[in-house]
PDB file with SEQRES, HELIX, SHEET and CRYST1 records, atoms N, CA, C and O in Angstrom:
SEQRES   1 A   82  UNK UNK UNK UNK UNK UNK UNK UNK UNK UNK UNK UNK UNK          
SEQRES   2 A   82  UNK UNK UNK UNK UNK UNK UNK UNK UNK UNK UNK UNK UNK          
SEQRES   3 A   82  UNK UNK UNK UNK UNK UNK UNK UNK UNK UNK UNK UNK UNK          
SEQRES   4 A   82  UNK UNK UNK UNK UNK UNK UNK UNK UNK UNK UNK UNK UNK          
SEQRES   5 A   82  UNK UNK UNK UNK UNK UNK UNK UNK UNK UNK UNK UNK UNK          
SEQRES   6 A   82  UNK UNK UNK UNK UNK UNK UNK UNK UNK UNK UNK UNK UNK          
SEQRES   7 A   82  UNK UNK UNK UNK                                              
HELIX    1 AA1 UNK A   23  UNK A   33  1                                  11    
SHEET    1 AA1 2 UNK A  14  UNK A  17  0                                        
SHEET    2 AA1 2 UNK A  50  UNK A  53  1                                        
CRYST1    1.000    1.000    1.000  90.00  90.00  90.00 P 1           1          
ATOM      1  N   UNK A   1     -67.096  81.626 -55.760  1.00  0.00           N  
ATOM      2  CA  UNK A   1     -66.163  82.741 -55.747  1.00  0.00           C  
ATOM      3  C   UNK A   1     -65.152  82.548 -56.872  1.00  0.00           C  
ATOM      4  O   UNK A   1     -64.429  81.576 -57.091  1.00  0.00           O  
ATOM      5  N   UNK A   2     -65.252  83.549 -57.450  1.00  0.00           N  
ATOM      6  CA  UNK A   2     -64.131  83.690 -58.816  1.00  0.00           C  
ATOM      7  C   UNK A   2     -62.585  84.753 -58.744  1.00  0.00           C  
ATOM      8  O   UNK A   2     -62.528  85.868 -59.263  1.00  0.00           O  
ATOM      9  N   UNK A   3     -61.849  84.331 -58.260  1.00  0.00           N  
ATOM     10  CA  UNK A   3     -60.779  84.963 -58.492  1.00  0.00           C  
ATOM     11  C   UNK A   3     -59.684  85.050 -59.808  1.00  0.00           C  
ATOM     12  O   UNK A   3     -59.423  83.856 -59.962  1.00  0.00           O  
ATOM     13  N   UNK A   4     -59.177  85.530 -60.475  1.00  0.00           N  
ATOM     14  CA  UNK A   4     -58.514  85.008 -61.744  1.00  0.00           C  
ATOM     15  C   UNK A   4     -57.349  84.760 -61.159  1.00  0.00           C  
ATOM     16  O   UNK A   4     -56.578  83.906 -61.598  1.00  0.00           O  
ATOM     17  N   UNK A   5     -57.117  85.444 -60.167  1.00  0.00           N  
ATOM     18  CA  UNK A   5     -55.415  85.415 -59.854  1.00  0.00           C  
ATOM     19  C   UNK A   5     -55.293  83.981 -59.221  1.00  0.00           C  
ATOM     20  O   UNK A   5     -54.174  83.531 -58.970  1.00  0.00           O  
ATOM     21  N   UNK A   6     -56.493  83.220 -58.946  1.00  0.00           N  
ATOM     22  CA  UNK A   6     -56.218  82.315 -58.034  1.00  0.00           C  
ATOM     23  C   UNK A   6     -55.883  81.333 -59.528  1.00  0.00           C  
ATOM     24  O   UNK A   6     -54.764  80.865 -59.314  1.00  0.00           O  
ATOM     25  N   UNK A   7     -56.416  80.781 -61.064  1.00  0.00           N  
ATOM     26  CA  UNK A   7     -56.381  80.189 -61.809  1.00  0.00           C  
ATOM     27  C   UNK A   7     -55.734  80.122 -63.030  1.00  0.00           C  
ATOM     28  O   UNK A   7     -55.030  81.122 -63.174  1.00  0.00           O  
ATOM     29  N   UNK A   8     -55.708  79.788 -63.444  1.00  0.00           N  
ATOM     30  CA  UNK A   8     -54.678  80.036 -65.295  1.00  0.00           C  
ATOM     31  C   UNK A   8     -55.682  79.836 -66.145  1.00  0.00           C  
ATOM     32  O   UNK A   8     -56.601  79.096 -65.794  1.00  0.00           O  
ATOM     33  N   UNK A   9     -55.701  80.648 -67.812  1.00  0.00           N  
ATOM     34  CA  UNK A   9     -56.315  80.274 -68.114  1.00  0.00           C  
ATOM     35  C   UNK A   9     -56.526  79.489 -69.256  1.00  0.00           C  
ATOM     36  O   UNK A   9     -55.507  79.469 -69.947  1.00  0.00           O  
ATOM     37  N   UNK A  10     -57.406  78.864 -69.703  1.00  0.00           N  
ATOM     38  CA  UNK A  10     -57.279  77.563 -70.622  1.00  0.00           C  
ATOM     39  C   UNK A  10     -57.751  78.354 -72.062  1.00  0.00           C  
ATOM     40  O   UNK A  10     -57.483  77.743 -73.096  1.00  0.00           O  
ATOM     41  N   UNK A  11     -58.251  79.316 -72.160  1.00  0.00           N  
ATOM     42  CA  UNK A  11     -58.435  79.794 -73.655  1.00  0.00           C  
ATOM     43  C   UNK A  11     -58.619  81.296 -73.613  1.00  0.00           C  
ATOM     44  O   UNK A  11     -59.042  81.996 -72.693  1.00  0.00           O  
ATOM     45  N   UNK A  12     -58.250  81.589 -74.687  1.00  0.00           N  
ATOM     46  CA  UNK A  12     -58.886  83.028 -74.850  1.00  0.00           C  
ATOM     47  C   UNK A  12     -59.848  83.026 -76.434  1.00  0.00           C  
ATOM     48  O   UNK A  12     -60.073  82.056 -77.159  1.00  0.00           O  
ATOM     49  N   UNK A  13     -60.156  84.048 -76.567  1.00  0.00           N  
ATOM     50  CA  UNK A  13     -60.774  84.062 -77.667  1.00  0.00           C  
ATOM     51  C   UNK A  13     -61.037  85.927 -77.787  1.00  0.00           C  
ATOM     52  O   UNK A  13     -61.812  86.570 -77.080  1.00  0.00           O  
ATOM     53  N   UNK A  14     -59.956  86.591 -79.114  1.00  0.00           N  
ATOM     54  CA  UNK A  14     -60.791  88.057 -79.370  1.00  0.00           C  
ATOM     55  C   UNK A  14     -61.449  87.894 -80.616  1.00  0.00           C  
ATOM     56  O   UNK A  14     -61.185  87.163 -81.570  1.00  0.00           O  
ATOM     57  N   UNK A  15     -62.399  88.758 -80.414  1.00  0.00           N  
ATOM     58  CA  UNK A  15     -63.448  89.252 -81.358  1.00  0.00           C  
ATOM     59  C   UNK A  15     -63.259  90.597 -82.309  1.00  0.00           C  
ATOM     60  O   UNK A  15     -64.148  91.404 -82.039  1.00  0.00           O  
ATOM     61  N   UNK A  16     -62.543  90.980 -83.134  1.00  0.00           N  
ATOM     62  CA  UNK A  16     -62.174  92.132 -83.325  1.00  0.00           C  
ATOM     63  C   UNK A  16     -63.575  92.659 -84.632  1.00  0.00           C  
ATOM     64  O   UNK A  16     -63.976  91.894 -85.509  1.00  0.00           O  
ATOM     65  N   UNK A  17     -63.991  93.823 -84.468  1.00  0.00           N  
ATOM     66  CA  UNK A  17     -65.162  94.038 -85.396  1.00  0.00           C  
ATOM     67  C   UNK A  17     -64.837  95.725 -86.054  1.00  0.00           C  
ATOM     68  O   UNK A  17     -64.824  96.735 -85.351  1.00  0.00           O  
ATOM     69  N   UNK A  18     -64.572  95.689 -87.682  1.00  0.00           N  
ATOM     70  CA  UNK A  18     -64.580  96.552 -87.749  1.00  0.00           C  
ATOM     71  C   UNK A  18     -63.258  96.829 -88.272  1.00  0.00           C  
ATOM     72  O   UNK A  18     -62.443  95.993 -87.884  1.00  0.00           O  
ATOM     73  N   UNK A  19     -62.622  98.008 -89.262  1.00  0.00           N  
ATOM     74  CA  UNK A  19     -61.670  97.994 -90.336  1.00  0.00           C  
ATOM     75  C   UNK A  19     -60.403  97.996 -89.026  1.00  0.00           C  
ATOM     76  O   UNK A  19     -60.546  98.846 -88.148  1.00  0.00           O  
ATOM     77  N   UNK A  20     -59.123  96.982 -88.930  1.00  0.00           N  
ATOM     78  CA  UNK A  20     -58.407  96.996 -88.505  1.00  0.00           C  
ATOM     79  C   UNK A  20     -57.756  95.807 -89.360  1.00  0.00           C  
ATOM     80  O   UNK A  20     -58.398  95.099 -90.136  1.00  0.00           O  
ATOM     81  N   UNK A  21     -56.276  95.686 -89.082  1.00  0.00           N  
ATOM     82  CA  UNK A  21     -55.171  95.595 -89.676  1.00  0.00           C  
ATOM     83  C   UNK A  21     -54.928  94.213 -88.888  1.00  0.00           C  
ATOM     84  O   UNK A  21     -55.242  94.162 -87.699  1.00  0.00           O  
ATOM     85  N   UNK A  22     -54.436  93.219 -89.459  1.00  0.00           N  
ATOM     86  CA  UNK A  22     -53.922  91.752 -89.064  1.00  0.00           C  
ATOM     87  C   UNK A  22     -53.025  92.342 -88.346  1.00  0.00           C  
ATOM     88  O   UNK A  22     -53.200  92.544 -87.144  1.00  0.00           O  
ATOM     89  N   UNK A  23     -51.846  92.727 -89.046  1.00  0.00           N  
ATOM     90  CA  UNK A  23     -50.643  93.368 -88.172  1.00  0.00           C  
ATOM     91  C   UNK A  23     -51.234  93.886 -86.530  1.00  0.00           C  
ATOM     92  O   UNK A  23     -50.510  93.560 -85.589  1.00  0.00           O  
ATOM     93  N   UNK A  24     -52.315  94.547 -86.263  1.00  0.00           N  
ATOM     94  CA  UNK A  24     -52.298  95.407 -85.291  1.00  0.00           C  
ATOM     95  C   UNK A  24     -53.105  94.427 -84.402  1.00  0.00           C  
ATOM     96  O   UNK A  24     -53.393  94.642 -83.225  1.00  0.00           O  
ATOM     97  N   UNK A  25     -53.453  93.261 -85.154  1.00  0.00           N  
ATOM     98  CA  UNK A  25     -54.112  92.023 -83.837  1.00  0.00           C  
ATOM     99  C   UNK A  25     -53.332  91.250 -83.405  1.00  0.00           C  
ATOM    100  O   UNK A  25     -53.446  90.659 -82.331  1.00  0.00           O  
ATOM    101  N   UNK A  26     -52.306  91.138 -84.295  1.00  0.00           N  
ATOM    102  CA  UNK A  26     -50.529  90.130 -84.069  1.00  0.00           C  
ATOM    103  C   UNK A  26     -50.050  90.900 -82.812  1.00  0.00           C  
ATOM    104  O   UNK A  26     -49.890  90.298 -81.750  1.00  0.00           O  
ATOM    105  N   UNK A  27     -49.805  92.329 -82.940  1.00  0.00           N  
ATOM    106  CA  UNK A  27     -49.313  93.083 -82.226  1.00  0.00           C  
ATOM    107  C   UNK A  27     -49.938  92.754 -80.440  1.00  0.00           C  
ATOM    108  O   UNK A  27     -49.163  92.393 -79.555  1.00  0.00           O  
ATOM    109  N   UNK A  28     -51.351  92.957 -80.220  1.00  0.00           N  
ATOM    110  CA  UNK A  28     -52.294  92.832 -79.238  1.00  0.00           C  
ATOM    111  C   UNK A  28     -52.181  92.034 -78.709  1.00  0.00           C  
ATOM    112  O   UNK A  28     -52.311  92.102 -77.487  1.00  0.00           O  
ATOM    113  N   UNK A  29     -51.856  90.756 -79.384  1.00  0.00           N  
ATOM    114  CA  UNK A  29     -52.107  89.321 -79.039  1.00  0.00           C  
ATOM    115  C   UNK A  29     -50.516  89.198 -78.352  1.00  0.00           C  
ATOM    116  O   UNK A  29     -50.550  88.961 -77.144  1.00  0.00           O  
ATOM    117  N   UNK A  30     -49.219  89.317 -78.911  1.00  0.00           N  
ATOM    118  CA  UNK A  30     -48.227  89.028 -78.856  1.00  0.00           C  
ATOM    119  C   UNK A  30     -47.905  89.937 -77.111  1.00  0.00           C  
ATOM    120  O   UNK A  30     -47.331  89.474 -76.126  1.00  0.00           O  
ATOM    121  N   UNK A  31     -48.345  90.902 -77.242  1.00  0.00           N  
ATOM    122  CA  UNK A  31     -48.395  91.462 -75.682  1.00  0.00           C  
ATOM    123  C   UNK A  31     -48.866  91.413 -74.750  1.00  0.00           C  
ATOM    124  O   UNK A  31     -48.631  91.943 -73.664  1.00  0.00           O  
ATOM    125  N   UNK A  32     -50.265  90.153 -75.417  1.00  0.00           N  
ATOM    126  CA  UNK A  32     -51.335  89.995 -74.402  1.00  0.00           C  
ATOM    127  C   UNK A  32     -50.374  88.583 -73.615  1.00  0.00           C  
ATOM    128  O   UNK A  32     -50.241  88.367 -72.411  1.00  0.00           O  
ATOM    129  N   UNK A  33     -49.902  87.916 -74.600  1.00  0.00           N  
ATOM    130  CA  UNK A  33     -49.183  86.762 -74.151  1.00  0.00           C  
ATOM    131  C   UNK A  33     -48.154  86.424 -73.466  1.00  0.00           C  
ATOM    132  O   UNK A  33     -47.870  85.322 -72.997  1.00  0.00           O  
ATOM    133  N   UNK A  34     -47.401  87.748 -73.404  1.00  0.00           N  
ATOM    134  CA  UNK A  34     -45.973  88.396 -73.226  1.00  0.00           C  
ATOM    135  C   UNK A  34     -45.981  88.829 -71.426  1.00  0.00           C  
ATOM    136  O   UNK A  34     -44.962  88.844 -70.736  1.00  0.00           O  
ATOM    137  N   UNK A  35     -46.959  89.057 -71.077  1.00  0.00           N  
ATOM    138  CA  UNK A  35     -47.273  89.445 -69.764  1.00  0.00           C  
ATOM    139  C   UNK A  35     -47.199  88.772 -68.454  1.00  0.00           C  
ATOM    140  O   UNK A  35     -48.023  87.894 -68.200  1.00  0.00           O  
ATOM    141  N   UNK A  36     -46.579  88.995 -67.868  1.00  0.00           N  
ATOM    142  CA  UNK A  36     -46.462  88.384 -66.449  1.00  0.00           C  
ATOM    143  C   UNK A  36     -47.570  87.664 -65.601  1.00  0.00           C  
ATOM    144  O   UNK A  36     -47.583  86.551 -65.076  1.00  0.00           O  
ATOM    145  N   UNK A  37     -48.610  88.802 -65.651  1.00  0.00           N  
ATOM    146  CA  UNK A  37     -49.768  88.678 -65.186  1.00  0.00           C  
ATOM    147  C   UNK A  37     -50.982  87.784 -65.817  1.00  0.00           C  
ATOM    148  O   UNK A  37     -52.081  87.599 -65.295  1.00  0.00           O  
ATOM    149  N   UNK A  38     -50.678  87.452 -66.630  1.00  0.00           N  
ATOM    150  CA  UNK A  38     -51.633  86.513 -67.228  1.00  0.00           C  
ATOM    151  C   UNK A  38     -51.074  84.896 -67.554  1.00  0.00           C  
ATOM    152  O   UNK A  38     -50.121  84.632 -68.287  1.00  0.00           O  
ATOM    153  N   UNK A  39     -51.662  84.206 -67.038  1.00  0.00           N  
ATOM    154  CA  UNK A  39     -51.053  83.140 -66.776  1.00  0.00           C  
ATOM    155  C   UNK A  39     -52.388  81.497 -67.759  1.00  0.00           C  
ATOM    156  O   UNK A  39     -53.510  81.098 -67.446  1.00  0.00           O  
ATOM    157  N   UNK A  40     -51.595  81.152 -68.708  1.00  0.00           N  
ATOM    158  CA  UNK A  40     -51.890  80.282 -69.506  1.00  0.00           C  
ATOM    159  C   UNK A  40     -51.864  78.755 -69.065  1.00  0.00           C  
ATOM    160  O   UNK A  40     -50.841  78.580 -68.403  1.00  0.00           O  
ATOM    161  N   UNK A  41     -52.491  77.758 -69.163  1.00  0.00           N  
ATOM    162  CA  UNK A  41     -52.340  76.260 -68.546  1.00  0.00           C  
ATOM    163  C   UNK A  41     -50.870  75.867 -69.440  1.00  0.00           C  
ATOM    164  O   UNK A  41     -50.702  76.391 -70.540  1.00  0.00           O  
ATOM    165  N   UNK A  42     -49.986  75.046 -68.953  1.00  0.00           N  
ATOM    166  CA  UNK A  42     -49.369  74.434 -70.229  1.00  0.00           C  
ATOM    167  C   UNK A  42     -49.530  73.358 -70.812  1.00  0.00           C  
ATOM    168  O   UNK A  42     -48.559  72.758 -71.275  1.00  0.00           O  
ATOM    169  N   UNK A  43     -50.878  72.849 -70.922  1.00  0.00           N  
ATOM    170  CA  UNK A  43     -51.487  71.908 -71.909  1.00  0.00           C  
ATOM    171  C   UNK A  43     -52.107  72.108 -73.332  1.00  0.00           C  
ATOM    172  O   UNK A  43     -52.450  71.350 -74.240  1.00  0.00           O  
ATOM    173  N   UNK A  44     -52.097  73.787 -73.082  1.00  0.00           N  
ATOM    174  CA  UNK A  44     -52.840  74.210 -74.267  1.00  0.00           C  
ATOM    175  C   UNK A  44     -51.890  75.670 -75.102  1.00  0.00           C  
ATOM    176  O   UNK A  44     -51.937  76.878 -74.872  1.00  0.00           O  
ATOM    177  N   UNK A  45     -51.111  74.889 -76.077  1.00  0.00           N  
ATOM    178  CA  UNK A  45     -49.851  75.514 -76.507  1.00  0.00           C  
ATOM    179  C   UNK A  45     -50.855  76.371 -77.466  1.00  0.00           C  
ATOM    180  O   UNK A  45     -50.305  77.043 -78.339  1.00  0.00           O  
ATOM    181  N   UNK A  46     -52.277  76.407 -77.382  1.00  0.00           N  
ATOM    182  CA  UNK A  46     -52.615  77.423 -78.577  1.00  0.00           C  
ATOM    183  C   UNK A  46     -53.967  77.898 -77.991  1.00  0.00           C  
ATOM    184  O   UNK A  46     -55.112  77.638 -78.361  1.00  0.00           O  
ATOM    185  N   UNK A  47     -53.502  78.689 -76.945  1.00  0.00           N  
ATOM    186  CA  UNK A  47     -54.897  79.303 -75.909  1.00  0.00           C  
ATOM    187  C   UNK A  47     -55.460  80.320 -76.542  1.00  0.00           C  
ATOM    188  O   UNK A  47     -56.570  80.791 -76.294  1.00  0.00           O  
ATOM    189  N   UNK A  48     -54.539  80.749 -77.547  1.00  0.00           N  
ATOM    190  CA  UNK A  48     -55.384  82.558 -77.791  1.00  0.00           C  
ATOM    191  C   UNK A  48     -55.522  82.213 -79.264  1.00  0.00           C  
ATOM    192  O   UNK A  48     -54.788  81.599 -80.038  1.00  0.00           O  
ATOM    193  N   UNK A  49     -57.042  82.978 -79.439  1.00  0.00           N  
ATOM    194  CA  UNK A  49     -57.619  82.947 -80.842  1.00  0.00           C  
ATOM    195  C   UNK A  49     -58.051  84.061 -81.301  1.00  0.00           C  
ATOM    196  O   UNK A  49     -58.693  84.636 -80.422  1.00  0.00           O  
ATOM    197  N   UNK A  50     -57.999  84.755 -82.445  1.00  0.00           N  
ATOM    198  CA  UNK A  50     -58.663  85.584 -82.572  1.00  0.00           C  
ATOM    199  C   UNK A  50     -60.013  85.300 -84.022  1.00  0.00           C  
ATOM    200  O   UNK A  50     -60.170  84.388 -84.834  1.00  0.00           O  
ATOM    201  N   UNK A  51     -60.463  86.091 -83.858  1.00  0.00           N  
ATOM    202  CA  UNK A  51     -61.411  86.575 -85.093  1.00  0.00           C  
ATOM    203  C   UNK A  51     -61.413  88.039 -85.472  1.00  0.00           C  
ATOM    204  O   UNK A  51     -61.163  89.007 -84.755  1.00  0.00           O  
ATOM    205  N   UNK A  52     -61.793  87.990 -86.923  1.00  0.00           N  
ATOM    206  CA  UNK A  52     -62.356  89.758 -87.350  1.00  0.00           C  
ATOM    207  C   UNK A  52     -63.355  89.295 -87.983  1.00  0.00           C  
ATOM    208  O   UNK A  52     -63.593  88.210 -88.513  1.00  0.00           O  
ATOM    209  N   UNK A  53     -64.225  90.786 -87.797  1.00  0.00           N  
ATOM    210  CA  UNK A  53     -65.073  90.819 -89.149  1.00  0.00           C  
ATOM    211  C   UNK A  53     -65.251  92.348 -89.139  1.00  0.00           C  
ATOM    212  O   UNK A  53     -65.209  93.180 -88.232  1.00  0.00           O  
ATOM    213  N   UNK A  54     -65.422  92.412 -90.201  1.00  0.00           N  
ATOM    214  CA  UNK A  54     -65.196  93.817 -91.429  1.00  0.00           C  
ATOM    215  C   UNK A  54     -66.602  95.003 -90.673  1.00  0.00           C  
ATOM    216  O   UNK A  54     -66.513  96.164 -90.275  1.00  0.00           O  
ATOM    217  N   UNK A  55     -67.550  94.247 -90.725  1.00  0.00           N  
ATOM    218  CA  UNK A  55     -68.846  94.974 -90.546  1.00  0.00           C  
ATOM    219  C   UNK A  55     -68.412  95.526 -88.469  1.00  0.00           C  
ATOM    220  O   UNK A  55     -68.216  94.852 -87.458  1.00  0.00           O  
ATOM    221  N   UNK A  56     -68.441  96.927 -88.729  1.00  0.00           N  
ATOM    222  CA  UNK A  56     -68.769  97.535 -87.390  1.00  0.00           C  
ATOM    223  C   UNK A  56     -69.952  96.822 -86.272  1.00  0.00           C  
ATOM    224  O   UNK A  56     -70.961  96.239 -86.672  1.00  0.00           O  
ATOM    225  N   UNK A  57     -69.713  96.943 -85.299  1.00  0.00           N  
ATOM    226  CA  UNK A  57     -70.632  96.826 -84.265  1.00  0.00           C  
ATOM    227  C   UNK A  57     -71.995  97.531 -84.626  1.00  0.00           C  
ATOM    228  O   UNK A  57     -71.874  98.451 -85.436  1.00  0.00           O  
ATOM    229  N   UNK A  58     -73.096  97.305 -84.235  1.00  0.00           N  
ATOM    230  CA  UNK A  58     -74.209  97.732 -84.316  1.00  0.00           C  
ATOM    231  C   UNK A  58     -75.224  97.493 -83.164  1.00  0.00           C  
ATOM    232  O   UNK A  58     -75.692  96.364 -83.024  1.00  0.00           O  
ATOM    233  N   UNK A  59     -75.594  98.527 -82.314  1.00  0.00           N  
ATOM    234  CA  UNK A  59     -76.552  98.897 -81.516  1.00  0.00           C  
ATOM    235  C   UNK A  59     -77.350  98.213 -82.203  1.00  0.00           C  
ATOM    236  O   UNK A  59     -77.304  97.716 -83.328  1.00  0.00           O  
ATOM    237  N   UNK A  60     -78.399  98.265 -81.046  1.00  0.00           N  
ATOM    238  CA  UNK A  60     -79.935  98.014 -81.285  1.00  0.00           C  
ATOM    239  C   UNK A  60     -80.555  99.690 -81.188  1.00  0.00           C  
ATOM    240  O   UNK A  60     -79.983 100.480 -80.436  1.00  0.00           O  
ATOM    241  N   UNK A  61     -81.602 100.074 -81.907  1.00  0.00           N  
ATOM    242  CA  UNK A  61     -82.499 101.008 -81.809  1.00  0.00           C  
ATOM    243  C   UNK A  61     -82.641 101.543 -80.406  1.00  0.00           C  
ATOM    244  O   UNK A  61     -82.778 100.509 -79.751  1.00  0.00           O  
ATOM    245  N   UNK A  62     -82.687 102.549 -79.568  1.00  0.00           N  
ATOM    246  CA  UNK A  62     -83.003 102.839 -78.244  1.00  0.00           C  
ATOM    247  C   UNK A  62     -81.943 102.575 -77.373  1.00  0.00           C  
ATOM    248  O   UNK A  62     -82.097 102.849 -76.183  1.00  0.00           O  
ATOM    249  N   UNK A  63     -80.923 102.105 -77.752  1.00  0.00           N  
ATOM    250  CA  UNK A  63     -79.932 101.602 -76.887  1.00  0.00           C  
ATOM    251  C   UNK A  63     -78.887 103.057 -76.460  1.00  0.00           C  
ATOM    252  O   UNK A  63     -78.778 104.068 -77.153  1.00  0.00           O  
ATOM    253  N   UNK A  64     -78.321 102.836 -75.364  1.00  0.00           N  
ATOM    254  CA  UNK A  64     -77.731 103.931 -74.761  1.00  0.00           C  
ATOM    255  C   UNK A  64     -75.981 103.804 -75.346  1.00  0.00           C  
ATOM    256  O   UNK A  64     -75.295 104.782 -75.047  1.00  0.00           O  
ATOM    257  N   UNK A  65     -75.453 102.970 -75.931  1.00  0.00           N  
ATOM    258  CA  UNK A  65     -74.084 102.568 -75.986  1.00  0.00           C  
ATOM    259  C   UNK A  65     -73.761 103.298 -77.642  1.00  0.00           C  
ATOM    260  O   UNK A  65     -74.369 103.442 -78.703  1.00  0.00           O  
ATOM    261  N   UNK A  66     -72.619 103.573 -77.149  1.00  0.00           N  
ATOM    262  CA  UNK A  66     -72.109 104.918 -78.541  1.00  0.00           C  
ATOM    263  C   UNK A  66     -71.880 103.794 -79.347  1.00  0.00           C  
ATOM    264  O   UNK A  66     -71.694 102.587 -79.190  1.00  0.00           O  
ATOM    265  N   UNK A  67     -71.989 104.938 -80.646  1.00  0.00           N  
ATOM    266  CA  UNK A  67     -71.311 104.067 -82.208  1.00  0.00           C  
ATOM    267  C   UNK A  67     -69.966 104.053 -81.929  1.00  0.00           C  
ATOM    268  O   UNK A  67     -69.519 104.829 -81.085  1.00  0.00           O  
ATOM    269  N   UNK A  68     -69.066 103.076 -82.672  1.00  0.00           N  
ATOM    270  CA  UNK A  68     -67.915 103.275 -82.585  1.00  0.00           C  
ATOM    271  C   UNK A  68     -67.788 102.264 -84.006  1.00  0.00           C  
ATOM    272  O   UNK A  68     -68.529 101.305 -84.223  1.00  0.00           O  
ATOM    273  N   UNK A  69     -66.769 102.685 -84.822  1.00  0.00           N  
ATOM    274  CA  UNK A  69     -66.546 102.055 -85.640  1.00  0.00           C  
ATOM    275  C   UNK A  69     -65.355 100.710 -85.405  1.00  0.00           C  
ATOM    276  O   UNK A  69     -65.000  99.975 -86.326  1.00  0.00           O  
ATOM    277  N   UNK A  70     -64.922 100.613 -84.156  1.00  0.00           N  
ATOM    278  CA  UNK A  70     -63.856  99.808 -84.268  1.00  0.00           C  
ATOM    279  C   UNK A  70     -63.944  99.016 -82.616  1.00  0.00           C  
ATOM    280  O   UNK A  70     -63.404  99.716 -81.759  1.00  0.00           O  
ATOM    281  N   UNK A  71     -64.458  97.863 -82.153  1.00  0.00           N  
ATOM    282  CA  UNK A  71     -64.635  96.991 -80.950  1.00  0.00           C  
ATOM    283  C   UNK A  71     -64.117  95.689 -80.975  1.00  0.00           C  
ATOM    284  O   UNK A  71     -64.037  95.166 -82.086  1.00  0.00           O  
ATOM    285  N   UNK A  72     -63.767  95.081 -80.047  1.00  0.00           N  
ATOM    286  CA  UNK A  72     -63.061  93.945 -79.463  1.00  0.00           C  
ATOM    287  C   UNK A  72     -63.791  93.532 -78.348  1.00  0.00           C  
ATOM    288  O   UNK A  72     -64.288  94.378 -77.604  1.00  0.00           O  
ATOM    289  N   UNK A  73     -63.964  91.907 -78.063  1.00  0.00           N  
ATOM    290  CA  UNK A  73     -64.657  91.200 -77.101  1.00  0.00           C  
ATOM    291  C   UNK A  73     -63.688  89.987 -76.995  1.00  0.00           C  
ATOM    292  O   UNK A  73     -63.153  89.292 -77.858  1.00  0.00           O  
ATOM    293  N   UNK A  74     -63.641  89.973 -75.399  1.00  0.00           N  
ATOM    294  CA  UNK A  74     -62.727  89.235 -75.288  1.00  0.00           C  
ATOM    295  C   UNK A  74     -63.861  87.667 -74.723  1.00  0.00           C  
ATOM    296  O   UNK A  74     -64.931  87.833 -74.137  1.00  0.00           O  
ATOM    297  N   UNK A  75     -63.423  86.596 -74.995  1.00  0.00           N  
ATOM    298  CA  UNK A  75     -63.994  85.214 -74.339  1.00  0.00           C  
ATOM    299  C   UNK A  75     -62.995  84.402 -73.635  1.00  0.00           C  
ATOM    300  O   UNK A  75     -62.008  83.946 -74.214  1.00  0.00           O  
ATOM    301  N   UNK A  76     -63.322  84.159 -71.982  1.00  0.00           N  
ATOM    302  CA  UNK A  76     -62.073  83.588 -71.781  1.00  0.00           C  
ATOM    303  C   UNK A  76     -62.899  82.192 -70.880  1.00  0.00           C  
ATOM    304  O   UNK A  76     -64.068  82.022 -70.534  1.00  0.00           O  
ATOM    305  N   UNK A  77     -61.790  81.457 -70.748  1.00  0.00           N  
ATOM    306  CA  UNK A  77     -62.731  80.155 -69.679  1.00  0.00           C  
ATOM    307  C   UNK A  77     -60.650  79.875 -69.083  1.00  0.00           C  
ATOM    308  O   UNK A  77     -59.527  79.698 -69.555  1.00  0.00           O  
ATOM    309  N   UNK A  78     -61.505  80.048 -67.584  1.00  0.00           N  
ATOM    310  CA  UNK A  78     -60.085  79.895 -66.637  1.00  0.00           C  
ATOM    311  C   UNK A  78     -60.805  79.016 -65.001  1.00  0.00           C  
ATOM    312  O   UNK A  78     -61.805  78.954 -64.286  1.00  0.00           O  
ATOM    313  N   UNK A  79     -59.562  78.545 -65.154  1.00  0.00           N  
ATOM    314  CA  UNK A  79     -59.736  77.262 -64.070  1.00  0.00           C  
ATOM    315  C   UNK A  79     -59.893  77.859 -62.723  1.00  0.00           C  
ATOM    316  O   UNK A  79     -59.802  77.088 -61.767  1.00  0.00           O  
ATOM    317  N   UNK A  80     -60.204  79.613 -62.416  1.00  0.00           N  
ATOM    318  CA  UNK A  80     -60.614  80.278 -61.335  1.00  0.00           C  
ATOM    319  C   UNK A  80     -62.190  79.872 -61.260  1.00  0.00           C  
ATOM    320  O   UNK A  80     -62.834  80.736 -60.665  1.00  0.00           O  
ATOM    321  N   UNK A  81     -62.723  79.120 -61.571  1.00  0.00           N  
ATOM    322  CA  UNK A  81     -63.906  78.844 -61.294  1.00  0.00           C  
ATOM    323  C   UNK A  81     -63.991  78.233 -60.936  1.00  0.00           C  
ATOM    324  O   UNK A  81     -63.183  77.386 -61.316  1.00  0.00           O  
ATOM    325  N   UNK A  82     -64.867  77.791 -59.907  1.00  0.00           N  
ATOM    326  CA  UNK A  82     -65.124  76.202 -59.115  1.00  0.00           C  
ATOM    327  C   UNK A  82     -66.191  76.270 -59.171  1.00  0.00           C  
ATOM    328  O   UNK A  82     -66.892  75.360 -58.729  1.00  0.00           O  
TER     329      UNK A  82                                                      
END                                                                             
């Protein structure tokens, strides 16, 4: 059983894909961190990471999921797991 509320978590990691602005991932990040509700270990003074890359998301052939020129994936690992 996985609850998040029950754990903190030890990393994040975004994925940002697609023409966007450093400024506007500083921004994301700084509010993601800023939040009450999300709760960080304090062993790990540098939980959140991001990445970009330039090239849009890309479907596979046959696939049902819209184009979008601009996506984010979040990766997280939190001590709600047992």
């Amino acid at each position: 059983k996985c609850d998040p509320k029950d754990g903190r978590y030890m990393s994040c990691k975004l994925i940002y894909r697609g023409k966007i602005s450093c400024k506007d991932i500083n921004q994301a990040v700084k509010l993601q961190t800023a939040r009450d509700d999300i709760k960080f270990v304090d062993w790990s003074p540098t939980a959140m990471k991001c990445g970009m890359m330039v090239t849009p998301m890309v479907a596979p052939s046959g696939c049902s999921m819209s184009k979008t020129k601009k996506s984010v994936v979040s990766l997280v690992n939190t001590t709600a797991v047992r």
